[in-house]
C-alpha positions, 0 to 999 in steps of 0.5 A, spaced: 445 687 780 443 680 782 445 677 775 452 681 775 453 678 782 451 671 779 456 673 773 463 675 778 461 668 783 462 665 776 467 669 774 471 666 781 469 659 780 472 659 772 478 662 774 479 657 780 478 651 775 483 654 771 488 654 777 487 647 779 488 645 770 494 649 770 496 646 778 496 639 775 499 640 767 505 644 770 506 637 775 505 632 769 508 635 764 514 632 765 511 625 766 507 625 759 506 629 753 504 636 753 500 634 745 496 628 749 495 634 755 491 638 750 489 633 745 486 629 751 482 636 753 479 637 746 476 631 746 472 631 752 471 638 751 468 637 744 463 631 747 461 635 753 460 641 749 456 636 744 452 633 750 450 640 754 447 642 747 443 637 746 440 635 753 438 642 753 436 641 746 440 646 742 442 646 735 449 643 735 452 645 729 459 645 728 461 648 721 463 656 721 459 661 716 467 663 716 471 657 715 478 661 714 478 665 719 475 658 725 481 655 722 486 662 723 482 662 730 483 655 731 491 654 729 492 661 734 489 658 740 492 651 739 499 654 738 499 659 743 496 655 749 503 650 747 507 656 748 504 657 755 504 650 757 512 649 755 512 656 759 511 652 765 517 648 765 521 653 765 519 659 770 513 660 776 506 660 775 504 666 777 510 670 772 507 667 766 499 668 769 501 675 769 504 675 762 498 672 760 494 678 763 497 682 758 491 680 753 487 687 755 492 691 753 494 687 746 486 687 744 485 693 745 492 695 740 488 690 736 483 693 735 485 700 735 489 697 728 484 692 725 477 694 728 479 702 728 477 703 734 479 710 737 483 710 744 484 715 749 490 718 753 487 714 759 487 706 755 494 709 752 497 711 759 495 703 761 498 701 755 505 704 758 503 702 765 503 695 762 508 695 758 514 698 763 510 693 768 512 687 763 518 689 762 519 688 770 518 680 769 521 679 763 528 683 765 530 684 758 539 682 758 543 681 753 546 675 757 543 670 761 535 671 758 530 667 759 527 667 751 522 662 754 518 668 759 517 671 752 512 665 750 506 667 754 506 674 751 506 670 745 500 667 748 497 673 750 497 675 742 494 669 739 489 670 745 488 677 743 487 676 736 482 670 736 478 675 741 478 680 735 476 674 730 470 672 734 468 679 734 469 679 727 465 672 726 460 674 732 454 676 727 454 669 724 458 664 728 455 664 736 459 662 742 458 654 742 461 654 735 466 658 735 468 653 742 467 647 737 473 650 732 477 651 738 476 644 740 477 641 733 483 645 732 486 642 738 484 635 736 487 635 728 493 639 730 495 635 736 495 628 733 499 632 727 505 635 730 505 629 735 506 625 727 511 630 726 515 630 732 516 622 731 522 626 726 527 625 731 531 632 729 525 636 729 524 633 736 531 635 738 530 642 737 530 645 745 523 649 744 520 642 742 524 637 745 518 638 752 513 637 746 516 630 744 514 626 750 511 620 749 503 619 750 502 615 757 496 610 757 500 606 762 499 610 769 493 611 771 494 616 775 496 620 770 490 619 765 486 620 772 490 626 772 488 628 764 481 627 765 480 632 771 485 637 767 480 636 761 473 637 766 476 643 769 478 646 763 471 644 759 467 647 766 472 653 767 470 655 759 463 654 760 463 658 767 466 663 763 461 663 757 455 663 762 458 670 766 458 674 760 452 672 759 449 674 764 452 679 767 456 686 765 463 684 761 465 691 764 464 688 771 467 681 771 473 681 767 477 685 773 475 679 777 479 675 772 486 678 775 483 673 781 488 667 777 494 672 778 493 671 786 491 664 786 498 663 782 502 666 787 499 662 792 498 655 790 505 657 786 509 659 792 506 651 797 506 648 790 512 649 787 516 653 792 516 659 787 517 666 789 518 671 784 522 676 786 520 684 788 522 687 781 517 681 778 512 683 784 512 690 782 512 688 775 506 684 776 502 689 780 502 693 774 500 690 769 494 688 774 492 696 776 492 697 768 488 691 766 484 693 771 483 701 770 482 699 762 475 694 764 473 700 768 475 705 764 469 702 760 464 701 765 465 708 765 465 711 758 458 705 757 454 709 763 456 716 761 454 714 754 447 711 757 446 718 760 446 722 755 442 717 750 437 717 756 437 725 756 
């Protein structure tokens, strides 16, 4: 009990440093290049990482026993969190937080189609719970549609099927690697689309045009600011790592849905975001069915464990 308690407080700490990370990207964003945001991240989430390993004097090891699929991993991860951060730019914190939190209910598609796991009437009911809570957000209309509200859906997509890479490459690939090819990714793939993006037609194209930005080592608070996002972010990961560790995943995962209610707070003082009441609902949705899926199998675990015990 006390190691699911420890998990659920960094559960909490986690998700409070992904709300800062994300407070202060959606206020610079404008100001410096989103590639030099996660780039500069990546960097300092490798050495920390490396230094963790070695003053508790673990192996580091940084080559994958899956080389294909860390690069795929890799590629996803970079590209998605892209999809979010210029997400940003265009609509509230909290909407695209609450996007983002469809990743439960893609995974769990996922790995009904890849790993052939079998679902139920009650994960199929949270899937339409969460789809008719998405479509609340999202509103789709033939005229006056917001394409960039799909991006974060896009991110909760290339989140769920690294989720289901990891779990493929687990049984060789521990957690510190698979962390290091997120880390590796980012640095090569920022510094080559940033090269890419000097071609000014291609920065032109409006979905990339917030990606071509200049990197700023001019203003120190903004390189101040890069630092704390890449703090936050790195211990935000860590702190994560650490409660699945320690603690039940059918415990702390809902206390993930924390972040939604950061945002909508921090969103709302911050920014002066109010989603409406339709959103509101939306977001409520997809919440109650992200949360019913982790206690779904809390559930199904203890019964489970009931009857090996008898």
């Amino acid at each position: 009990m006390e190691s699911e308690r420890l998990g659920i407080l960094l559960i909490l700490l986690g998700m409070s440093l992904f709300c800062i990370q994300d407070i202060l990207i959606k206020l610079i964003i404008n100001d410096t290049s989103i590639l030099q945001i996660l780039v500069f991240r990546a960097f300092l989430g490798l050495i920390l990482l490396s230094a963790y390993l070695y003053f508790n004097k673990k192996k580091i090891v940084y080559f994958s026993s899956y080389p294909f699929i860390a690069i795929i991993r890799g590629t996803l991860f970079f590209v998605g969190f892209i999809f979010f951060y210029i997400s940003l730019t265009k609509i509230p914190l909290a909407e695209a937080n609450a996007l983002f939190f469809t990743n439960p209910i893609i995974v769990t598609i996922l790995s009904v189609l890849i790993l052939k796991n079998k679902i139920g009437i009650h994960r199929i009911m949270a899937i339409l719970i969460c789809c008719f809570g998405t479509l609340l957000i999202v509103k789709p209309s033939l005229s006056n549609f917001n394409w960039y509200i799909l991006l974060p859906i896009l991110t909760a997509l290339s989140y769920a099927i690294s989720m289901i890479l990891s779990k493929i490459t687990s049984d060789r690939d521990n957690s510190f690697q698979q962390s290091f090819h997120i880390y590796l990714g980012g640095i090569i793939l920022g510094t080559l689309l940033s090269i890419i993006l000097l071609n000014k037609s291609i920065a032109n194209v409006s979905l990339f045009s917030v990606l071509s930005n200049k990197w700023n080592f001019s203003d120190l608070s903004i390189l101040l600011i890069l630092a704390i996002i890449a703090v936050t972010g790195t211990v935000g990961i860590f702190c994560l790592v650490s409660a699945y560790r320690i603690g039940s995943p059918s415990a702390n995962a809902p206390f993930e849905y924390v972040l939604l209610i950061y945002s909508l707070i921090t969103g709302y003082l911050i920014f002066n975001e109010k989603p409406d009441i339709i959103s509101l609902i939306g977001m409520a949705l997809i919440l109650s069915s992200g949360v019913y899926v982790f206690a779904r199998e809390s559930v199904n675990k203890r019964l489970v464990a009931t009857i090996k015990s008898r």
